[in-house]
N, CA and C atoms as a LAMMPS dump frame, in Angstrom:
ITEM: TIMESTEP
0
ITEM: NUMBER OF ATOMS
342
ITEM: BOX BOUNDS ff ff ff
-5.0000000000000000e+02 5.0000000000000000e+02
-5.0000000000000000e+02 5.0000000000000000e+02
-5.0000000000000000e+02 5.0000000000000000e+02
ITEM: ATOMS id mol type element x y z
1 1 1 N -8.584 10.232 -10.926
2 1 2 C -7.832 10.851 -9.846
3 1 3 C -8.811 11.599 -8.938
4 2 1 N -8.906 11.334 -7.357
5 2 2 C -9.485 11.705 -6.441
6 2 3 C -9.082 13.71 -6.847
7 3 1 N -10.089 14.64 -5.757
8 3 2 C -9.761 15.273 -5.714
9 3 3 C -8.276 15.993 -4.916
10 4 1 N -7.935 15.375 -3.847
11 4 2 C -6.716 15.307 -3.311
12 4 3 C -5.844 15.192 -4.041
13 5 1 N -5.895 15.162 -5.709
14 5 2 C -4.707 14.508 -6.722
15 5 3 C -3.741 13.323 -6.467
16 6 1 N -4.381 12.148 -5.451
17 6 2 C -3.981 10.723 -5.613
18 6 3 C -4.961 9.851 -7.171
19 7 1 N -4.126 8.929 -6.592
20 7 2 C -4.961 8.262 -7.807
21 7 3 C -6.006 7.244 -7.334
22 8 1 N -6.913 6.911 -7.418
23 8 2 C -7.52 5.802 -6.738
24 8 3 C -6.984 4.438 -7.135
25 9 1 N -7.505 3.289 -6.304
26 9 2 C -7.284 1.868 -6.407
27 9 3 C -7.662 1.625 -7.261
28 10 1 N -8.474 1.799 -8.055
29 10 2 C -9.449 1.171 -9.24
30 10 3 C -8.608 1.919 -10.425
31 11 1 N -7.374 2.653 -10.216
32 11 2 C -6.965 3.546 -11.464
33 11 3 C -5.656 3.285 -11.566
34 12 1 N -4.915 2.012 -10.797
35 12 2 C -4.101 1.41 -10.719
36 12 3 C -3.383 0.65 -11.974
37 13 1 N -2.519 0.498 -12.547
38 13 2 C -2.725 -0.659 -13.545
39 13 3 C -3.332 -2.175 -13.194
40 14 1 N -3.713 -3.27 -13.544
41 14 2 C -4.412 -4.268 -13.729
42 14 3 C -3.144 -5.143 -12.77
43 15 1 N -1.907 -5.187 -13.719
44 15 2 C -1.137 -6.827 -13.202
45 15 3 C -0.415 -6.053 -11.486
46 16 1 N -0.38 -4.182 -11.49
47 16 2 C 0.195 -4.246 -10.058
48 16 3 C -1.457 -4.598 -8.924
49 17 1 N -2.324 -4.148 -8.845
50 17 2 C -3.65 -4.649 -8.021
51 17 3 C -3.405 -6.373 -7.871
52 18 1 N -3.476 -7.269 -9.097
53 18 2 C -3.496 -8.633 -9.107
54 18 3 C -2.378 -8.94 -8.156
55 19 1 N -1.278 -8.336 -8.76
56 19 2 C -0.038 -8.934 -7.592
57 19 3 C -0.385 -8.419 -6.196
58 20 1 N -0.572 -7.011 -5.758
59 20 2 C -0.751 -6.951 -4.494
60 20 3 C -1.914 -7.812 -3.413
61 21 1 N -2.708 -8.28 -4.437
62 21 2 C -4.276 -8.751 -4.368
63 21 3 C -3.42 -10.126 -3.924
64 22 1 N -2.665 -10.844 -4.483
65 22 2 C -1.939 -12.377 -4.44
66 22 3 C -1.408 -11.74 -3.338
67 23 1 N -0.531 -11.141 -3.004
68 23 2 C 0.479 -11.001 -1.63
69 23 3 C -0.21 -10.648 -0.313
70 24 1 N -1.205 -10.123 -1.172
71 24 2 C -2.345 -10.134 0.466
72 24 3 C -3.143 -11.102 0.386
73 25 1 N -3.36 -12.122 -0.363
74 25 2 C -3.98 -13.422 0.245
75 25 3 C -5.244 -12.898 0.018
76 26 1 N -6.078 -11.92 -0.613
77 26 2 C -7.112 -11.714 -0.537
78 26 3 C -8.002 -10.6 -1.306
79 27 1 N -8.467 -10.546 -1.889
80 27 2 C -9.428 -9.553 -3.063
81 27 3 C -9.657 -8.02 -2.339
82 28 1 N -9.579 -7.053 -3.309
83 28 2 C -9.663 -5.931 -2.109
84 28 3 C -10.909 -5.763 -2.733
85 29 1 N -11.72 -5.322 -1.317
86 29 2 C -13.485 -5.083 -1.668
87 29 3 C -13.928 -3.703 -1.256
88 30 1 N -12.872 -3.321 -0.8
89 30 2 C -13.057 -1.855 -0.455
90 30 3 C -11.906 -0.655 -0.153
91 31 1 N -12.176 0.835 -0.455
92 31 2 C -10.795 1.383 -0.002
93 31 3 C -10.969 2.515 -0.116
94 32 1 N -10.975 2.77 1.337
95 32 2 C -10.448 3.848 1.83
96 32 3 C -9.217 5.061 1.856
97 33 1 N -9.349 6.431 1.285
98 33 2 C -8.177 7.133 0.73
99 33 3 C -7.691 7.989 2.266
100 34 1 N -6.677 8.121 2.133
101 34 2 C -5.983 9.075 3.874
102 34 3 C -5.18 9.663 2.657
103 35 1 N -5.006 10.807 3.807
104 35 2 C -4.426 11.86 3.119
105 35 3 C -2.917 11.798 3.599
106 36 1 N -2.06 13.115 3.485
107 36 2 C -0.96 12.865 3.922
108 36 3 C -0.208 12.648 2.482
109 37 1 N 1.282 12.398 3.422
110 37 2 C 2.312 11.696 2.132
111 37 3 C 2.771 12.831 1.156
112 38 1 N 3.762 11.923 0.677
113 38 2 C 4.653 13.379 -0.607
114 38 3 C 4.288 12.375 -2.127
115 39 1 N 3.5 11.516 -2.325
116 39 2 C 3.405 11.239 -3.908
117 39 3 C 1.91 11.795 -4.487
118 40 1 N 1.406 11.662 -5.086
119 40 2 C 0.227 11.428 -6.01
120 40 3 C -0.365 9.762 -6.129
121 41 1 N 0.588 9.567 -5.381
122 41 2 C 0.051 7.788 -5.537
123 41 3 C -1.51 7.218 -4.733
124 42 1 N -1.78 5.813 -4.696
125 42 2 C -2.523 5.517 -3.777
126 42 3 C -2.418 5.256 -2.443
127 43 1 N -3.249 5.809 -1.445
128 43 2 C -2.637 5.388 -0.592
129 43 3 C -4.072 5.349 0.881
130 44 1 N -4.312 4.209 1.271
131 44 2 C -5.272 4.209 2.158
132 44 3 C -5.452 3.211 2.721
133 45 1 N -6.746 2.584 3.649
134 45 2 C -6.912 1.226 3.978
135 45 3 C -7.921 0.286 3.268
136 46 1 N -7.321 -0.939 2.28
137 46 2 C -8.155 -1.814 1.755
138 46 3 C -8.708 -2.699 2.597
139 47 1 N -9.887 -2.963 2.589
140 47 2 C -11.035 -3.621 2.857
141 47 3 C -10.679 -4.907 2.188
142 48 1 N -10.199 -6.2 2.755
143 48 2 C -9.954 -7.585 2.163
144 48 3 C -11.375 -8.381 2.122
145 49 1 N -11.698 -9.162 1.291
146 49 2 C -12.546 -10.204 1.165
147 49 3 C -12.968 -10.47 2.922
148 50 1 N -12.478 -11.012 3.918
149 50 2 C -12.735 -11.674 4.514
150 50 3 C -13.142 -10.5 5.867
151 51 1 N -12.72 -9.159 5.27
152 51 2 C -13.378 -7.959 6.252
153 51 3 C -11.713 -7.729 7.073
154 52 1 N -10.91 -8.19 6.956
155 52 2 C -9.539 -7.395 7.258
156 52 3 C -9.029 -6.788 6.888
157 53 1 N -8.848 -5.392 7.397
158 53 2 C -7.895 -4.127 7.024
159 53 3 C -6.756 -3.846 6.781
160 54 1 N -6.439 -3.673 5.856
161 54 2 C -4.616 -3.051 5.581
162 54 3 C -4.33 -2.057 5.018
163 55 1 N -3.415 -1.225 5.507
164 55 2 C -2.832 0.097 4.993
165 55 3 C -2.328 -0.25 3.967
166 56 1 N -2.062 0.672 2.94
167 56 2 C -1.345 0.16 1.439
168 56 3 C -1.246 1.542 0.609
169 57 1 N 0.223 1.826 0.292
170 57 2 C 0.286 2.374 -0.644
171 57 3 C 1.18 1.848 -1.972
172 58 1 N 0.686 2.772 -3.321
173 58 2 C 1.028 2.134 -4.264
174 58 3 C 1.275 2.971 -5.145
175 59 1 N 1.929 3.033 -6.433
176 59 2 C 1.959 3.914 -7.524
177 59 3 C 2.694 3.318 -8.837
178 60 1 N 2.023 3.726 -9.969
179 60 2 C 2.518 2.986 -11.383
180 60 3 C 4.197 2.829 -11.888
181 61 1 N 4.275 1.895 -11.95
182 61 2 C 6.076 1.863 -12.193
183 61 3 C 6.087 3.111 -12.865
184 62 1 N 5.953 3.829 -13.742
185 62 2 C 6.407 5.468 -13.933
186 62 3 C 6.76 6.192 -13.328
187 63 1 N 6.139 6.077 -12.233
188 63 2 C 6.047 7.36 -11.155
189 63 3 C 7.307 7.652 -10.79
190 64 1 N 7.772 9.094 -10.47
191 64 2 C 9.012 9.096 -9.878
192 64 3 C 9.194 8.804 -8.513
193 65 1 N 8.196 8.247 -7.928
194 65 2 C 8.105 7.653 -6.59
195 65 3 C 8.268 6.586 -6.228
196 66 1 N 8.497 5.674 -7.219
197 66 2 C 8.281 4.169 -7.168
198 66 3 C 9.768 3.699 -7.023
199 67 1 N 10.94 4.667 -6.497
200 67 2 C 12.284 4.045 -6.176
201 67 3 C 11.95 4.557 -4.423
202 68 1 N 10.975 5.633 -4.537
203 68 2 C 10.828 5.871 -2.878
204 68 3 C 10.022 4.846 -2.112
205 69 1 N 9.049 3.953 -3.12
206 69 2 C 8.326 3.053 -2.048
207 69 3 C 8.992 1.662 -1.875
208 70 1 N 9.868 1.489 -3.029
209 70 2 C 10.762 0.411 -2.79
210 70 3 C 11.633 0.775 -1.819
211 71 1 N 12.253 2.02 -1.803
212 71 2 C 13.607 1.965 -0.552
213 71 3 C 12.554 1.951 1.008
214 72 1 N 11.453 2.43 0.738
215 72 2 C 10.67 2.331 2.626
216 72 3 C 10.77 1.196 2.562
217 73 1 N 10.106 0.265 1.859
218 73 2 C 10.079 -1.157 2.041
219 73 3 C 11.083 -2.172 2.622
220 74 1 N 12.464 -1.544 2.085
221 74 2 C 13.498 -1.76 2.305
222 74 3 C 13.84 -1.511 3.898
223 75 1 N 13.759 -0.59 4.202
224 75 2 C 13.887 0.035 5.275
225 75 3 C 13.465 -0.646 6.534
226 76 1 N 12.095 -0.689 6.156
227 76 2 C 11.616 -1.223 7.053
228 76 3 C 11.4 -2.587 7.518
229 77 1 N 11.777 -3.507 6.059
230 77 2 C 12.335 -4.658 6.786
231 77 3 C 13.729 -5.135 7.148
232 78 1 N 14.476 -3.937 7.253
233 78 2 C 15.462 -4.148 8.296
234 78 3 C 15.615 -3.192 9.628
235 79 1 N 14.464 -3.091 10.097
236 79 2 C 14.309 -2.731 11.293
237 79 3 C 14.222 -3.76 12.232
238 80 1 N 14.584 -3.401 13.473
239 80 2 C 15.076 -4.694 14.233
240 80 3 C 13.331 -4.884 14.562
241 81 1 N 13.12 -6.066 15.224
242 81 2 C 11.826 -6.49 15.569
243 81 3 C 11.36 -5.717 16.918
244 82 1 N 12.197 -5.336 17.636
245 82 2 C 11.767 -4.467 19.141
246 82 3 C 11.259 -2.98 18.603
247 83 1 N 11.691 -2.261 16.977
248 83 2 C 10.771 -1.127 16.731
249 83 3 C 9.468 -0.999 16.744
250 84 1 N 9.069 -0.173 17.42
251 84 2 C 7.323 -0.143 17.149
252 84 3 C 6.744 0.341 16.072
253 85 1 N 7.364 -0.292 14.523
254 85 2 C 7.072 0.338 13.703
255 85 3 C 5.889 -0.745 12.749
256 86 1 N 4.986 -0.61 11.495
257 86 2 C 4.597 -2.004 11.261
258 86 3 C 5.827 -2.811 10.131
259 87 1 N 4.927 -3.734 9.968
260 87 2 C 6.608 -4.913 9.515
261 87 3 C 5.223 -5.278 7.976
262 88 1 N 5.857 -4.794 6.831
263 88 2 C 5.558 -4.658 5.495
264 88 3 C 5.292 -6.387 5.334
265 89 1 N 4.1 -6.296 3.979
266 89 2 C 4.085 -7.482 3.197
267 89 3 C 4.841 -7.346 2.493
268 90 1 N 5.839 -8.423 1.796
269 90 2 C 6.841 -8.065 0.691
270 90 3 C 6.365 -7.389 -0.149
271 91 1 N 6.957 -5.888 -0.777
272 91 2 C 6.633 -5.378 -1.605
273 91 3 C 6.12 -6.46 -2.673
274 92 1 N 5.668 -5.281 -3.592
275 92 2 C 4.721 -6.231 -4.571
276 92 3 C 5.815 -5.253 -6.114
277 93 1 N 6.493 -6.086 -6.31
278 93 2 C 7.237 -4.918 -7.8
279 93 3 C 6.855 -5.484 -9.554
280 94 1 N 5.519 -6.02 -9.509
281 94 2 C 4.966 -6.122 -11.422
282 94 3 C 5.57 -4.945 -12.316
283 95 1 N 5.506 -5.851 -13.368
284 95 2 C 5.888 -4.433 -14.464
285 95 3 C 4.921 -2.974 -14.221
286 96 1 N 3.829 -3.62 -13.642
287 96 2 C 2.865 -2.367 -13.69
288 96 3 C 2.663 -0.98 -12.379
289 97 1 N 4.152 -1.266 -11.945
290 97 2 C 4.185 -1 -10.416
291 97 3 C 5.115 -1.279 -9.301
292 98 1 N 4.124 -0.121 -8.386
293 98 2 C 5.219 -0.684 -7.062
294 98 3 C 4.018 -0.267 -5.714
295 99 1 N 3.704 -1.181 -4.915
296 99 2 C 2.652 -1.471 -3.799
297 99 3 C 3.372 -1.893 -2.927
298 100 1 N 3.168 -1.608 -1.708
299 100 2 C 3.53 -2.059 0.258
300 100 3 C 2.238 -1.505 0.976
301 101 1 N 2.85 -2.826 1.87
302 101 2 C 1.348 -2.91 2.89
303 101 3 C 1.902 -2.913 3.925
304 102 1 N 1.87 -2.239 5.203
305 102 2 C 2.327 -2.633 6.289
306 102 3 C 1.035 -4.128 6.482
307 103 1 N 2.272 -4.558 7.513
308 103 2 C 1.264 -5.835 8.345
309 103 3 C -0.261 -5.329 8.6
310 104 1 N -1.709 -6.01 8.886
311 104 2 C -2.424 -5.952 8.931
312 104 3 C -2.893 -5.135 10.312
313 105 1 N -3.648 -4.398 10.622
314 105 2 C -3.899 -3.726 11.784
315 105 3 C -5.695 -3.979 11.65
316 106 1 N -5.828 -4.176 13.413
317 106 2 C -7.807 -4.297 13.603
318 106 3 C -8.399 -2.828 12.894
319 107 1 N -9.411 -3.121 12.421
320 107 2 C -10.177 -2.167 11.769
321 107 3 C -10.825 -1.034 12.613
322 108 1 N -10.663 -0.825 14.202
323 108 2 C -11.027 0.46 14.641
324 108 3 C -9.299 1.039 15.332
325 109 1 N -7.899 0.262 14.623
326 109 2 C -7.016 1.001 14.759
327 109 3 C -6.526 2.049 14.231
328 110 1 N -5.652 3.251 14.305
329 110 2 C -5.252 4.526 13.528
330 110 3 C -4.387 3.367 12.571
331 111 1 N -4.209 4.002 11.333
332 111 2 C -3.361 3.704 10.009
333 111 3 C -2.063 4.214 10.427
334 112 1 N -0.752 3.549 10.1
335 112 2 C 0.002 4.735 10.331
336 112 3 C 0.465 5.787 9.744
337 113 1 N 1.417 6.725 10.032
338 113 2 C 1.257 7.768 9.473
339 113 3 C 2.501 7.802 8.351
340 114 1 N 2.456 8.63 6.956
341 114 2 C 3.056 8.345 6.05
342 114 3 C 4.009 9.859 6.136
């Protein structure tokens, strides 16, 4: 656990990383922590294999947060398409978890805010 009391990516369980790793099409090689937010969870921009950025937060199916990142998820893909909000990779829900990514943003854009 970072000093901020999140948890890092690497402290994730194993099968939720693999699944989010499959739903993003791509190995995370790097990651960046932002602050903010009401969990202890992870939460920052991963660095993909191929050098594309995505916001992502995540936290161990335990957590008492993990009915809050499923209902954003929710949320936000029923926002109409004219919101200027980002539009999530399907949550990722393994036994080991619960992970969302907004859509991908260029790497000298702001993250958005949690």
């Amino acid at each position: 656990m970072h000093a901020s009391g999140r948890r890092a990516w690497h402290e994730l369980p194993r099968p939720l990383v693999e699944e989010a790793e499959r739903r993003l099409g791509s190995a995370v090689r790097g990651f960046e922590e932002r602050r903010g937010g009401f969990s202890y969870g992870v939460l920052g921009v991963a660095t993909l294999d191929g050098g594309e950025r995505v916001f992502v937060k995540a936290v161990p199916a335990d957590s008492g947060h993990a009915a809050d990142y499923r209902s954003e998820a929710i949320v936000a893909a029923a926002l109409p398409a004219g919101v200027p909000a980002p539009r999530f990779v399907s949550p990722a829900r393994p036994a080991g978890g619960c992970c969302s990514a907004p859509t991908s943003r260029p790497a000298g854009s702001r993250t958005p805010p949690t």
